[in-house]
Backbone atoms as SQL, in Angstrom:
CREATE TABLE atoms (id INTEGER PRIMARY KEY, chain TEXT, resi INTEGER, resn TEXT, atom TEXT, x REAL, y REAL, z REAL);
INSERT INTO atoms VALUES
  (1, 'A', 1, 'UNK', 'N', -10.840, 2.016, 5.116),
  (2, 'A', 1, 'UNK', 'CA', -11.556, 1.409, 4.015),
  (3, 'A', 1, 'UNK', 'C', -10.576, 0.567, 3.203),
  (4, 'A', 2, 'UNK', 'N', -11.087, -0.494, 2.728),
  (5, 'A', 2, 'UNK', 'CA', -10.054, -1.437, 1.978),
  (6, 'A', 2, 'UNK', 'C', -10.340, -1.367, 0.556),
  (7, 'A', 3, 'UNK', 'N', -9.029, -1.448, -0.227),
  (8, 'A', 3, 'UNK', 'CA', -9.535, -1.723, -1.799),
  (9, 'A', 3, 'UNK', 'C', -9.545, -2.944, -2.030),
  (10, 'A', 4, 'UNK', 'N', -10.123, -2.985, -3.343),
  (11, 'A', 4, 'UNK', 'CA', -10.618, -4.046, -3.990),
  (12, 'A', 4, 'UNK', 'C', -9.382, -4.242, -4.417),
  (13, 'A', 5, 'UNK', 'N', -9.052, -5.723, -5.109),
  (14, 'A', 5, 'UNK', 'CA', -8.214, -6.057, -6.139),
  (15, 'A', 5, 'UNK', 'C', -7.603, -5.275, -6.982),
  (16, 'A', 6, 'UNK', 'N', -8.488, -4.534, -7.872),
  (17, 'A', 6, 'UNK', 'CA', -8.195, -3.815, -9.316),
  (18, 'A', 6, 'UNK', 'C', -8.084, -2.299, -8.200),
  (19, 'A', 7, 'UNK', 'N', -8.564, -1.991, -7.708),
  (20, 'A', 7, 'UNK', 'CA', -8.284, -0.526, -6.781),
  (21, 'A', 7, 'UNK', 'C', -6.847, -0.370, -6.972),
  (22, 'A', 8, 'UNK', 'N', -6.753, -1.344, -5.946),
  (23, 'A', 8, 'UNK', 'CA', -5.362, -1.480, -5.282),
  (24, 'A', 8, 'UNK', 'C', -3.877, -1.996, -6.161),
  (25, 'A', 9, 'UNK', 'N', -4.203, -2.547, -7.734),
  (26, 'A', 9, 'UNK', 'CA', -3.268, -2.189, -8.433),
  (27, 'A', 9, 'UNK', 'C', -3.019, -1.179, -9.200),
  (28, 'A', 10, 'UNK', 'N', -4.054, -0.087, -9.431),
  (29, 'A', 10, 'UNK', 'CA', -3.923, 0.695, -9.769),
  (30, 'A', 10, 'UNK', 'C', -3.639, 2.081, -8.746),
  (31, 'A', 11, 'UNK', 'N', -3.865, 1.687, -7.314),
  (32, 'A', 11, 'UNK', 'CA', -3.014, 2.715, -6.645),
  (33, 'A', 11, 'UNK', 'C', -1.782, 2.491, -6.520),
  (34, 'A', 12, 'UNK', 'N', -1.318, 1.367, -6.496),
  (35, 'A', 12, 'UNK', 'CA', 0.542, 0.931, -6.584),
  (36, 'A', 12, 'UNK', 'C', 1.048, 1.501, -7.984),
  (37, 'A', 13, 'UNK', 'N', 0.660, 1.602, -8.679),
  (38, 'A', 13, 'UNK', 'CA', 0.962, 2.647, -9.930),
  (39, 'A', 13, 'UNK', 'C', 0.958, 4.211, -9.812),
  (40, 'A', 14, 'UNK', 'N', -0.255, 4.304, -9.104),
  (41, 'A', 14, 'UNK', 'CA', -0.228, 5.515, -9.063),
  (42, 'A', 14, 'UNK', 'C', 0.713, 6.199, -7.999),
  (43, 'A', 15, 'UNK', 'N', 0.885, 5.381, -6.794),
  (44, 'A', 15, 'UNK', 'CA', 1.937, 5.778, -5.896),
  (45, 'A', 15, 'UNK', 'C', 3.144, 5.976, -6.033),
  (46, 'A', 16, 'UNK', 'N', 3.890, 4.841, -7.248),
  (47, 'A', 16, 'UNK', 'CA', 4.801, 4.350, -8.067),
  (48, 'A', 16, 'UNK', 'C', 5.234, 6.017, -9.065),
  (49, 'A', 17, 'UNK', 'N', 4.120, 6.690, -9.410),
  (50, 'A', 17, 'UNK', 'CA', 4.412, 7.323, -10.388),
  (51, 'A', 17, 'UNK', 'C', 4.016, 8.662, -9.762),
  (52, 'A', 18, 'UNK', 'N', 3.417, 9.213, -8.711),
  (53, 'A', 18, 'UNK', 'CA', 2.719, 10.145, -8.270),
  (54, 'A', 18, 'UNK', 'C', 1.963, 10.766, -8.869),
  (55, 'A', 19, 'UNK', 'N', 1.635, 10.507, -9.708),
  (56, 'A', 19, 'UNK', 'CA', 0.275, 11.233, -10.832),
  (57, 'A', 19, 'UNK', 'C', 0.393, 10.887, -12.025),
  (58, 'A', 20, 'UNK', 'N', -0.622, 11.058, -12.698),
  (59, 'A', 20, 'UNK', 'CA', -0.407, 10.550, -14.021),
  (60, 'A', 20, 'UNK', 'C', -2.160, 10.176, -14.832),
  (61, 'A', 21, 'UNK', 'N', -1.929, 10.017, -15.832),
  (62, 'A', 21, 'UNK', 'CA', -3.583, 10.053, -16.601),
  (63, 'A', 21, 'UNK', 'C', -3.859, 8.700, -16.759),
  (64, 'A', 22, 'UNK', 'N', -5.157, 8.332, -17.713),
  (65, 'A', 22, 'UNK', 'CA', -5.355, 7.054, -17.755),
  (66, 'A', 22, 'UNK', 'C', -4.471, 6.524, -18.304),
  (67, 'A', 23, 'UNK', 'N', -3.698, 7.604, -19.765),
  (68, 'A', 23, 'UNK', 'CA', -3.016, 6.332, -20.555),
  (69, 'A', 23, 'UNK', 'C', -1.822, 5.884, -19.679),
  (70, 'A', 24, 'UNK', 'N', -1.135, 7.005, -18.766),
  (71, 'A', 24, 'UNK', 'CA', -0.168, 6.268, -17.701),
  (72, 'A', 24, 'UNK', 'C', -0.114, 5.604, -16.969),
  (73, 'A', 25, 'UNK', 'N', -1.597, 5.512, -16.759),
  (74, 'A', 25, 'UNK', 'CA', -1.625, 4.404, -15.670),
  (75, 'A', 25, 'UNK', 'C', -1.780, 2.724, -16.412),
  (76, 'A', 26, 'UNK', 'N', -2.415, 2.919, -17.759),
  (77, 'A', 26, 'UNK', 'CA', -2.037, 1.447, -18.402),
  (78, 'A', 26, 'UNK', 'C', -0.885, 1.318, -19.203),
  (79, 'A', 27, 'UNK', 'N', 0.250, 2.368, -19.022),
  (80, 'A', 27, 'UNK', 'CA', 1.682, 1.537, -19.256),
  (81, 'A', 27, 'UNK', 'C', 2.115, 1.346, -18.082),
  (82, 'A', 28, 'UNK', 'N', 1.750, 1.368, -16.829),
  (83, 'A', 28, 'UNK', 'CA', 1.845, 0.852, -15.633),
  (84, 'A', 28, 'UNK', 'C', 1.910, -0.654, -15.721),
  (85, 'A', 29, 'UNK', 'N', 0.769, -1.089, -16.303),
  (86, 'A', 29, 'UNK', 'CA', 0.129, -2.981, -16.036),
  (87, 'A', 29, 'UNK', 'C', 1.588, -3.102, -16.734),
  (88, 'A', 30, 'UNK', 'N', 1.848, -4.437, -16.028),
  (89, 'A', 30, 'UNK', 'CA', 3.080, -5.380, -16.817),
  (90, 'A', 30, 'UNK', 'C', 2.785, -6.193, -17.944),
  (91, 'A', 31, 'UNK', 'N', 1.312, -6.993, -16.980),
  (92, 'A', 31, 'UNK', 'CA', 0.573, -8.392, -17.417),
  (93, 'A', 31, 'UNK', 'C', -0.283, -7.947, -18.162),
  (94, 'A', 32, 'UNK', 'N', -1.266, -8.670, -18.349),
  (95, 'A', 32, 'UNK', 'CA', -2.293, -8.086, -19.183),
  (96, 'A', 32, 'UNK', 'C', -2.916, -6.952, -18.751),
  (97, 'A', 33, 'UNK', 'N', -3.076, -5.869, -19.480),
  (98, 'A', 33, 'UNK', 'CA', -3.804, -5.005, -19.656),
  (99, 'A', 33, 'UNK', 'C', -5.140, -4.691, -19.551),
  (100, 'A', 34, 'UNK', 'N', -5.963, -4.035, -18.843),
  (101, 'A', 34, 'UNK', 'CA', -7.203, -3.652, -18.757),
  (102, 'A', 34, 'UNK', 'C', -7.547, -2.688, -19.705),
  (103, 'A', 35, 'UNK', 'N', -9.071, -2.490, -20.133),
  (104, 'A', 35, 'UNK', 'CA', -9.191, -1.483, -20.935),
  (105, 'A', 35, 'UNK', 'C', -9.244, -0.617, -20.531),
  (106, 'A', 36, 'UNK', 'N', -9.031, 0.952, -21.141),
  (107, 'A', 36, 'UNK', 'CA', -9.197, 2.495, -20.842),
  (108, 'A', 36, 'UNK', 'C', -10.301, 2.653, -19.898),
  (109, 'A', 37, 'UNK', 'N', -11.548, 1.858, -20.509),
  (110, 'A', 37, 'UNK', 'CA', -12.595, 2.442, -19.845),
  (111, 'A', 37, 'UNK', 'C', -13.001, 1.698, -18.139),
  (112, 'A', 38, 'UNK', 'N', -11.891, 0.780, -18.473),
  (113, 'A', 38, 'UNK', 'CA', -11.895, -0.084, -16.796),
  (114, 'A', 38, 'UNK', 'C', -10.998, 1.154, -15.470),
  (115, 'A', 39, 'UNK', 'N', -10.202, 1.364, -16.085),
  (116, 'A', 39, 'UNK', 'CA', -9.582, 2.279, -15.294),
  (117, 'A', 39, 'UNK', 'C', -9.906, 3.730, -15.175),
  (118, 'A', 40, 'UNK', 'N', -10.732, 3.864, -16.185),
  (119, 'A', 40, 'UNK', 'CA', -11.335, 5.085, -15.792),
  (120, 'A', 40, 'UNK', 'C', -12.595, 4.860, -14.993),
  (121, 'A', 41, 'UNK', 'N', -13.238, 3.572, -14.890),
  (122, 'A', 41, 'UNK', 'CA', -13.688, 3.726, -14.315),
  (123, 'A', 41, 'UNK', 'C', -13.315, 3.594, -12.630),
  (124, 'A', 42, 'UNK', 'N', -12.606, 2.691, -12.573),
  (125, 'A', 42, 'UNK', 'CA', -12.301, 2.515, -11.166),
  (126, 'A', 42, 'UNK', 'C', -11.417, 3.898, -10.865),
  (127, 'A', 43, 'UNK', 'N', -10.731, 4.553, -11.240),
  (128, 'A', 43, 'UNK', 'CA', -10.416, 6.020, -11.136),
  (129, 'A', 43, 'UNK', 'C', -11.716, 6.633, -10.216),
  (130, 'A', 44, 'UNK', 'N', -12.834, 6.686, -11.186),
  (131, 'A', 44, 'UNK', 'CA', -13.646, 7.260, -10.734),
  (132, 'A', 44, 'UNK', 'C', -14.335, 6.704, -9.009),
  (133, 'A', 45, 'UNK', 'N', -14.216, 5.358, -8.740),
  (134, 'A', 45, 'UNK', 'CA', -14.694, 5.055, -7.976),
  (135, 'A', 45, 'UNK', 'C', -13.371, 4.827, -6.559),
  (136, 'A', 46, 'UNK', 'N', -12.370, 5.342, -7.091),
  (137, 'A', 46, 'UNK', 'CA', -11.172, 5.543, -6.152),
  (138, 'A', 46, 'UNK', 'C', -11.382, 7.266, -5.706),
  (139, 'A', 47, 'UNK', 'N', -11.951, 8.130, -6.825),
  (140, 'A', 47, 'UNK', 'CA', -12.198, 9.480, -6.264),
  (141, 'A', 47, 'UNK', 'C', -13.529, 9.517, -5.333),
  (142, 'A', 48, 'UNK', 'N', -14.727, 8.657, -5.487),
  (143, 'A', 48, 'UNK', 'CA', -15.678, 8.707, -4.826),
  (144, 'A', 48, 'UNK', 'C', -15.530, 8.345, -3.617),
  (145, 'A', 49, 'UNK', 'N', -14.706, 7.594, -3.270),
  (146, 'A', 49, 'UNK', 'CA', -14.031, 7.080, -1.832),
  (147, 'A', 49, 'UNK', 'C', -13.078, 7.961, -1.053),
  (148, 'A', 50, 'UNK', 'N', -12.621, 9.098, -1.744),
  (149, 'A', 50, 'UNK', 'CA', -11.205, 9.599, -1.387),
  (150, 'A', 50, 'UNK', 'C', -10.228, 9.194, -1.641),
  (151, 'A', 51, 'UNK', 'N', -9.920, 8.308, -2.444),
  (152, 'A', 51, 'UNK', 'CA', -8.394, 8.157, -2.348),
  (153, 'A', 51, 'UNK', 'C', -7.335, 8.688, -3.217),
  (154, 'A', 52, 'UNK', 'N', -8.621, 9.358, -4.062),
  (155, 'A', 52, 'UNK', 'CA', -7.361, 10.043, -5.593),
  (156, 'A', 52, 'UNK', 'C', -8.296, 11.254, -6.298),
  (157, 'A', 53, 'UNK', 'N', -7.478, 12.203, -6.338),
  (158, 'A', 53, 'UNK', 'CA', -8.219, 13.445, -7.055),
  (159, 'A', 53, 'UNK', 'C', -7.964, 13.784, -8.268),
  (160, 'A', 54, 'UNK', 'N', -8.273, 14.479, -9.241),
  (161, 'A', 54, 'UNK', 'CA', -7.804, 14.703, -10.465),
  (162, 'A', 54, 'UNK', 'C', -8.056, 16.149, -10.563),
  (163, 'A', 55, 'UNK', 'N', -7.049, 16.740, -11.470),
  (164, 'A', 55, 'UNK', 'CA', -6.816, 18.109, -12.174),
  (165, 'A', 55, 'UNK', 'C', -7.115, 17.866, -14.033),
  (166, 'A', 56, 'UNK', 'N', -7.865, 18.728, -14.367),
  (167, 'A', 56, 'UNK', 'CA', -7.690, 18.743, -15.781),
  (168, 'A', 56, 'UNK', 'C', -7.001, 19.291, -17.018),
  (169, 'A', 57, 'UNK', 'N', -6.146, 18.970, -17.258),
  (170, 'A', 57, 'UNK', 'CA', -5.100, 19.845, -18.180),
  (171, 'A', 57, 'UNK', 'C', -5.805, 19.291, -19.679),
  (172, 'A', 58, 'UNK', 'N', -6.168, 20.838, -20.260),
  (173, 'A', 58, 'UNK', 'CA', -6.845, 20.036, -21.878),
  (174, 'A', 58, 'UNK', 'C', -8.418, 19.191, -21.598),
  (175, 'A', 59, 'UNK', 'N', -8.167, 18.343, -22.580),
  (176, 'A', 59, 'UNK', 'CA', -9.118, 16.912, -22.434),
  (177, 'A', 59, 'UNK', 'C', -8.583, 15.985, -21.634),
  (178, 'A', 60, 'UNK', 'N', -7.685, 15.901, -20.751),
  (179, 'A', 60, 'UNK', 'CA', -6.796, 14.406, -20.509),
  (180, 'A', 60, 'UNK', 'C', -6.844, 14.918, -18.538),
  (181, 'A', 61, 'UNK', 'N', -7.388, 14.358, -18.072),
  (182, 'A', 61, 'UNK', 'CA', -7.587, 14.247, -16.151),
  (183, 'A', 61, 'UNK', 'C', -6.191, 13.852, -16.088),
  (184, 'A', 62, 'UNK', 'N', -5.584, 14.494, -14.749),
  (185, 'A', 62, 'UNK', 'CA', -4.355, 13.836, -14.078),
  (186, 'A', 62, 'UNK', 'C', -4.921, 13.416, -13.073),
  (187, 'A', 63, 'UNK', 'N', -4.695, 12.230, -12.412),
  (188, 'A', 63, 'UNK', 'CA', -4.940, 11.614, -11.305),
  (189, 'A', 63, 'UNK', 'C', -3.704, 11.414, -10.261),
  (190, 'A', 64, 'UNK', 'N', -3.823, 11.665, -8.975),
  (191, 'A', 64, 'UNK', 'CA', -2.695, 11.908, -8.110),
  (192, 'A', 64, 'UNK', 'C', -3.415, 11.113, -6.776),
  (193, 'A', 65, 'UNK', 'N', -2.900, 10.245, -5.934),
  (194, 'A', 65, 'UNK', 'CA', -3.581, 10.089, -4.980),
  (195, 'A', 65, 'UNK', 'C', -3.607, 10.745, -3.967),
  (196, 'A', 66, 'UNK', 'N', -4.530, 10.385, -3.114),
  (197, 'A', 66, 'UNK', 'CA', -4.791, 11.601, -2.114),
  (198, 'A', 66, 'UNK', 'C', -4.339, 10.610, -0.637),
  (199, 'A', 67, 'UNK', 'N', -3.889, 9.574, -0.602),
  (200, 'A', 67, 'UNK', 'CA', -3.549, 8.910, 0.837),
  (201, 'A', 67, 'UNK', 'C', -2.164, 8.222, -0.006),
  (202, 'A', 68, 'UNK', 'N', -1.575, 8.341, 1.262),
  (203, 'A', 68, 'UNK', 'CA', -0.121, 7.730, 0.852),
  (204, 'A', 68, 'UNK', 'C', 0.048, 6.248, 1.460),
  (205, 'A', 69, 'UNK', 'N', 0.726, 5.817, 0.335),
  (206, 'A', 69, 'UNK', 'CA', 1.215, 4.282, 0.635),
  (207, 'A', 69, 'UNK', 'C', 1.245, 4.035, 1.744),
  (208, 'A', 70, 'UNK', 'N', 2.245, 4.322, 2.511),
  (209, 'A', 70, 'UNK', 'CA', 2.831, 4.046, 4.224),
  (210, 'A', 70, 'UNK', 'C', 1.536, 4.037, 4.726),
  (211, 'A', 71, 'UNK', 'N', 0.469, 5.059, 4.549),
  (212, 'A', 71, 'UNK', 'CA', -0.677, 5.223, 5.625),
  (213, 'A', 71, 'UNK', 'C', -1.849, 3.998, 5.119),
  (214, 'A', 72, 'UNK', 'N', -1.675, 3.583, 4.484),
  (215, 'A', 72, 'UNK', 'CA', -2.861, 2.826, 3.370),
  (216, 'A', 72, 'UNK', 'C', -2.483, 1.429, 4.542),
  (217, 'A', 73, 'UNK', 'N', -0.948, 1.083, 4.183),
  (218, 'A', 73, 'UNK', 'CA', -0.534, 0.484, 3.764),
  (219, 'A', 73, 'UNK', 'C', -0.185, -0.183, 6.129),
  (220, 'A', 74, 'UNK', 'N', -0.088, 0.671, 6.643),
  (221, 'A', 74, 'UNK', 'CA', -0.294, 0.895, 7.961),
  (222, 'A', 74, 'UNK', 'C', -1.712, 0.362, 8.427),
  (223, 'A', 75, 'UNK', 'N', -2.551, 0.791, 7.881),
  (224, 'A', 75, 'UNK', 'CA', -3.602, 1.098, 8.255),
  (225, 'A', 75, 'UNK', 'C', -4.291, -0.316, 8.220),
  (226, 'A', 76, 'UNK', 'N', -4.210, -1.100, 6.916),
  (227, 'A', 76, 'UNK', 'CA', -4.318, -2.498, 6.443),
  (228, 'A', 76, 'UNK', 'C', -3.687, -3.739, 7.598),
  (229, 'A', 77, 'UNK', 'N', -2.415, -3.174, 7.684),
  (230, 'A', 77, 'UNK', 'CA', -1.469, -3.899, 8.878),
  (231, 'A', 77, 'UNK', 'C', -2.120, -3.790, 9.628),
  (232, 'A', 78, 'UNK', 'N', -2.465, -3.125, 10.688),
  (233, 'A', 78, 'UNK', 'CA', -2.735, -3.337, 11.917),
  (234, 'A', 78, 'UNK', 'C', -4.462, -3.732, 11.576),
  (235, 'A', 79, 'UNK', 'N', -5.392, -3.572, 10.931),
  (236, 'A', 79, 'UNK', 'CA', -6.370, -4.292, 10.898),
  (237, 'A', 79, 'UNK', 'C', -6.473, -5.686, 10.534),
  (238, 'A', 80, 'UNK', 'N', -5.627, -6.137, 10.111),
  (239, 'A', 80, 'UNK', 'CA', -5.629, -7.638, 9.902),
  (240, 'A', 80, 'UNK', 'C', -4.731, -8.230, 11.359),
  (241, 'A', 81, 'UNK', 'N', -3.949, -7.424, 11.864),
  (242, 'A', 81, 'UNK', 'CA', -3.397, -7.704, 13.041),
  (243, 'A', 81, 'UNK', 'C', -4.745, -7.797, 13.920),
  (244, 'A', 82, 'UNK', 'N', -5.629, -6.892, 14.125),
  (245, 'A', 82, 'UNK', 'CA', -6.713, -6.725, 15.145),
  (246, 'A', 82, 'UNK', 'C', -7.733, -8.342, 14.528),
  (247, 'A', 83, 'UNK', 'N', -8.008, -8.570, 13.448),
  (248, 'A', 83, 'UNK', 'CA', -8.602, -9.737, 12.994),
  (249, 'A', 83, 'UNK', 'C', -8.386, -10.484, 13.249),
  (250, 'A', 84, 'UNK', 'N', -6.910, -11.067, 12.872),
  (251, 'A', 84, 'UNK', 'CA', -6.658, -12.241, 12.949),
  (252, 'A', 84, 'UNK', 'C', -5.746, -12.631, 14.083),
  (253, 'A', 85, 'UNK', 'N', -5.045, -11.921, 14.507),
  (254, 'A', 85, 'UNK', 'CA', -4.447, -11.778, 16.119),
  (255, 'A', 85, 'UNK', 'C', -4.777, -11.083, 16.988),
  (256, 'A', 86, 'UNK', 'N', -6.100, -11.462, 17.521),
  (257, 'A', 86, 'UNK', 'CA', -6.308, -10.109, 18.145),
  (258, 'A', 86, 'UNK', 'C', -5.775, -8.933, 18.891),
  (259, 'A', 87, 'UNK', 'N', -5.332, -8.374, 17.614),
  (260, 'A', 87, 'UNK', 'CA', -4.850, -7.094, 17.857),
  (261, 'A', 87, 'UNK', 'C', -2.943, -7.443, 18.393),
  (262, 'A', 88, 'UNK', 'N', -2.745, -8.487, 18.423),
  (263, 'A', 88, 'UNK', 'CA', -0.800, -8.942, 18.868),
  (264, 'A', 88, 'UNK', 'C', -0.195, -8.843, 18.104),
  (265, 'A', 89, 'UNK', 'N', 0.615, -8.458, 17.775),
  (266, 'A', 89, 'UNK', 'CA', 1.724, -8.274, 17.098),
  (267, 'A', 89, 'UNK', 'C', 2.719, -9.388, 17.554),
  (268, 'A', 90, 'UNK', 'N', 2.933, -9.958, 18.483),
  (269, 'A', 90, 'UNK', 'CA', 3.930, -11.108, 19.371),
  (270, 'A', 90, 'UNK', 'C', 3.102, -12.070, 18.608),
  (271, 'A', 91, 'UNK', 'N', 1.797, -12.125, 18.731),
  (272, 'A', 91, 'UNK', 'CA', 1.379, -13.402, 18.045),
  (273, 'A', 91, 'UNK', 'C', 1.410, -13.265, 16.721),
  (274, 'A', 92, 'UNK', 'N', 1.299, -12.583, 15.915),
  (275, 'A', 92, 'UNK', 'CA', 1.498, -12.577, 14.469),
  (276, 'A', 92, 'UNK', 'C', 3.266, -12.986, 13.950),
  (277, 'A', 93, 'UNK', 'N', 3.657, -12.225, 15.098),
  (278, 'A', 93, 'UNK', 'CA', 5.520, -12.801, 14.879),
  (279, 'A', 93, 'UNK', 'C', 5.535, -13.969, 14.602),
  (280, 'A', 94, 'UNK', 'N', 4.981, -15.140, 15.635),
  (281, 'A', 94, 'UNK', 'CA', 5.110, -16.361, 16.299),
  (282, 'A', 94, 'UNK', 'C', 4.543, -17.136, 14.933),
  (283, 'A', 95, 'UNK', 'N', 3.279, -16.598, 14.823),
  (284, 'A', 95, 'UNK', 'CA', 2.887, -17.589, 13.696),
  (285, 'A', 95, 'UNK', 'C', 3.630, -17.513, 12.359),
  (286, 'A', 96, 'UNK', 'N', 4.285, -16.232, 11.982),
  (287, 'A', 96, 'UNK', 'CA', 4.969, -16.132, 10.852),
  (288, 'A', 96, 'UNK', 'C', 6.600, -16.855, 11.220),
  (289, 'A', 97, 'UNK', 'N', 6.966, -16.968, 11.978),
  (290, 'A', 97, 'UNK', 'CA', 8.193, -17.379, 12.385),
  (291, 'A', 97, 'UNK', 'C', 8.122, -19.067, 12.227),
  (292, 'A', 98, 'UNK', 'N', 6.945, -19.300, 13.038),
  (293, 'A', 98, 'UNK', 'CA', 6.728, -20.915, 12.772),
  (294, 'A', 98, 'UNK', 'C', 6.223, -21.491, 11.087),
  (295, 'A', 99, 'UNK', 'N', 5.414, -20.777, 10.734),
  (296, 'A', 99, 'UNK', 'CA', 5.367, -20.702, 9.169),
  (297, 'A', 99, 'UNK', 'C', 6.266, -20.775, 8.243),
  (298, 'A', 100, 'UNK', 'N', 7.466, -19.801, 8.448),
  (299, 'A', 100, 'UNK', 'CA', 8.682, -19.578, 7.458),
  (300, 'A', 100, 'UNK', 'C', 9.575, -20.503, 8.265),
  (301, 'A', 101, 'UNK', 'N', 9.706, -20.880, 9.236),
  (302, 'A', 101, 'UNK', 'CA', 10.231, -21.871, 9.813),
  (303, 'A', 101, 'UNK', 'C', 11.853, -20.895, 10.076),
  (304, 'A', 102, 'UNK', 'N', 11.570, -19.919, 10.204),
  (305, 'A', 102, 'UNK', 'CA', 12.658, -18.822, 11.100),
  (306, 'A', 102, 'UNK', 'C', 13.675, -19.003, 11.899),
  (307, 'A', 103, 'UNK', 'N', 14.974, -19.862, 11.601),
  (308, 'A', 103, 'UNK', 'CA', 16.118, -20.125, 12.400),
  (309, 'A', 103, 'UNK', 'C', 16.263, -18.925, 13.690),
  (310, 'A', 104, 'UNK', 'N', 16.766, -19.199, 14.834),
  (311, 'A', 104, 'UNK', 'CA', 17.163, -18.536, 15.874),
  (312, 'A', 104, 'UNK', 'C', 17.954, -17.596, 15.234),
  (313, 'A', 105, 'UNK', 'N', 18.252, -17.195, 14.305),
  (314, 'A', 105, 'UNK', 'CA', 19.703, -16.224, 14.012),
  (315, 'A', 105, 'UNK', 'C', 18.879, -15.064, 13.209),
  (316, 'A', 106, 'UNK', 'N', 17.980, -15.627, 12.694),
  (317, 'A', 106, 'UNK', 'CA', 17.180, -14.773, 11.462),
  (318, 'A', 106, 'UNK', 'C', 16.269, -14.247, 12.421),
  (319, 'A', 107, 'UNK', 'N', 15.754, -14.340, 13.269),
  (320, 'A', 107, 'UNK', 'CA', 14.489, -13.700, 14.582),
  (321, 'A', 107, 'UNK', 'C', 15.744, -13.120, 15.267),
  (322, 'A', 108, 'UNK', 'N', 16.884, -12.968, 15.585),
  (323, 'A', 108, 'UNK', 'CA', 17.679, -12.253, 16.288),
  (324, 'A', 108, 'UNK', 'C', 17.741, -10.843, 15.467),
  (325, 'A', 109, 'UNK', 'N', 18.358, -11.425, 14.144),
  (326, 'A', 109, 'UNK', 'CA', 18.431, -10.318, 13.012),
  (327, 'A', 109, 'UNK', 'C', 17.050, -9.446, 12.892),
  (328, 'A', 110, 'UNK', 'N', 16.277, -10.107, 12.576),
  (329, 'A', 110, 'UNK', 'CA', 14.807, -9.595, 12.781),
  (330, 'A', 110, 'UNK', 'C', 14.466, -8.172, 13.931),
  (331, 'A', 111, 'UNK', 'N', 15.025, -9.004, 15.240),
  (332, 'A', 111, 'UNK', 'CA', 15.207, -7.709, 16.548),
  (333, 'A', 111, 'UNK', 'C', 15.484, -6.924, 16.169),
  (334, 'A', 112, 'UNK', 'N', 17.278, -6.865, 16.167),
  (335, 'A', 112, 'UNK', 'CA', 18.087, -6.171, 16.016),
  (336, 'A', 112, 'UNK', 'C', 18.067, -4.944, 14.854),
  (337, 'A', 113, 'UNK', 'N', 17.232, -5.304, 13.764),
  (338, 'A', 113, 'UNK', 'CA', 16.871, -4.588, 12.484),
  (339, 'A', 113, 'UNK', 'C', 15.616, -3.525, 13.256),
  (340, 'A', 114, 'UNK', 'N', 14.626, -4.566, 13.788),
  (341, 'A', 114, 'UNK', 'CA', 14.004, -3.642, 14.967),
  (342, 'A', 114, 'UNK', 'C', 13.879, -2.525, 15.533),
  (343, 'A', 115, 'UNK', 'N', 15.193, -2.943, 16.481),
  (344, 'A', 115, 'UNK', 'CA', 15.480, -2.334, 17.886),
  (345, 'A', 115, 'UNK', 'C', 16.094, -0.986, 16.788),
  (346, 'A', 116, 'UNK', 'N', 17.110, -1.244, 15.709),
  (347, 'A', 116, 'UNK', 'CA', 17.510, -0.043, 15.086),
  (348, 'A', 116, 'UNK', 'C', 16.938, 1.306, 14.435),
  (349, 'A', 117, 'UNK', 'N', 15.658, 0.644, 13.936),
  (350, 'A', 117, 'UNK', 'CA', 14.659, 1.512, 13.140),
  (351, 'A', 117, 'UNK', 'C', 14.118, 2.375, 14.562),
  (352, 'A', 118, 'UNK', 'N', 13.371, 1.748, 15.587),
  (353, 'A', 118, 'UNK', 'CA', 13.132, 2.090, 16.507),
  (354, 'A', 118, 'UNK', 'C', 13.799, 3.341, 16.946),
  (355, 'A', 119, 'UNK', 'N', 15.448, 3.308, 17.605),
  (356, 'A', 119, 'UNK', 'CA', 16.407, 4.178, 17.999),
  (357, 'A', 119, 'UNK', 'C', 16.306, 5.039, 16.989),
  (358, 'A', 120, 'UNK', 'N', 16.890, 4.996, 15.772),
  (359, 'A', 120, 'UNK', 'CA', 16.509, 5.776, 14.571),
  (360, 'A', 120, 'UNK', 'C', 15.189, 6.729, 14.613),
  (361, 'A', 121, 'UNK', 'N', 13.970, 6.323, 14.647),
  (362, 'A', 121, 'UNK', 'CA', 12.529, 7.038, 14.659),
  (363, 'A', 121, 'UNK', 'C', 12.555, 7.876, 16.219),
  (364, 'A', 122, 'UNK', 'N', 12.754, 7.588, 16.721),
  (365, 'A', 122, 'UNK', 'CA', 13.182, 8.048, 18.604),
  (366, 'A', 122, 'UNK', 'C', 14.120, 9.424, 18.496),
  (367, 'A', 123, 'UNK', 'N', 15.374, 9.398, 17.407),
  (368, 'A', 123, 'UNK', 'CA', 16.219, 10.268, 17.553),
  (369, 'A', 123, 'UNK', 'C', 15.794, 11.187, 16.693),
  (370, 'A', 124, 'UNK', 'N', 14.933, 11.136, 15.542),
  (371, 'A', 124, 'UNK', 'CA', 13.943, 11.993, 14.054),
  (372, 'A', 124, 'UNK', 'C', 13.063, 12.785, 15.670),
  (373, 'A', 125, 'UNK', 'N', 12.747, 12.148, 16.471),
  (374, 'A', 125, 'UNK', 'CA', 11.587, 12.746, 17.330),
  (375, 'A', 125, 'UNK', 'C', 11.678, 13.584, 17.807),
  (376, 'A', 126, 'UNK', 'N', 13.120, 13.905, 18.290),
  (377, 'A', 126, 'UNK', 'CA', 13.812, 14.493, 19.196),
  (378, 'A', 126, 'UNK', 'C', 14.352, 15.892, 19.104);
């Protein structure tokens, strides 16, 4: 499931901070500020979806999310990969490489940064 705009800056806060109430989540905003009752509401409509639960301490809800960044954030990747490349990853390289206009040295580096994480996740497996 994808968030909306306003969802999705208020889960980068909340991921940012791992829990926290409404008023924490609007010393979160940098830029302008939304009101209390905007974020409580979309709170509410981030719990109706699953993505964030709350505990009540007092009068004041803590909100914590319930899916983690990496998986959100995974999950988004490879569906826009399946959209718009169908489903390639080689072709999404290609077009971002020709886009940023990617010298031969920087797509080597690119591999090599790669191939390392790779070996790395391979040897965690093991």
């Amino acid at each position: 499931m994808q968030l909306t705009k306003a969802e999705e800056q208020i889960m980068q806060i909340l991921w940012t901070m791992e829990e926290g109430t409404v008023q924490d989540i609007l010393k979160g905003f940098t830029d302008t500020k939304p009101a209390r009752t905007t974020i409580a509401t979309i709170l509410s409509i981030l719990e109706n979806k699953n993505f964030v639960v709350h505990r009540t301490e007092g009068r004041v809800n803590v909100y914590k999310a319930l899916i983690a960044k990496d998986d959100y954030s995974k999950k988004q990747l490879f569906g826009f990969v399946k959209d718009y490349f169908n489903g390639s990853f080689s072709s999404m390289f290609s077009f971002f490489a020709k886009e940023t206009n990617l010298s031969v040295e920087e797509m080597d580096t690119l591999l090599e940064e790669t191939r390392q994480a790779l070996e790395k996740d391979n040897k965690k497996a093991e």
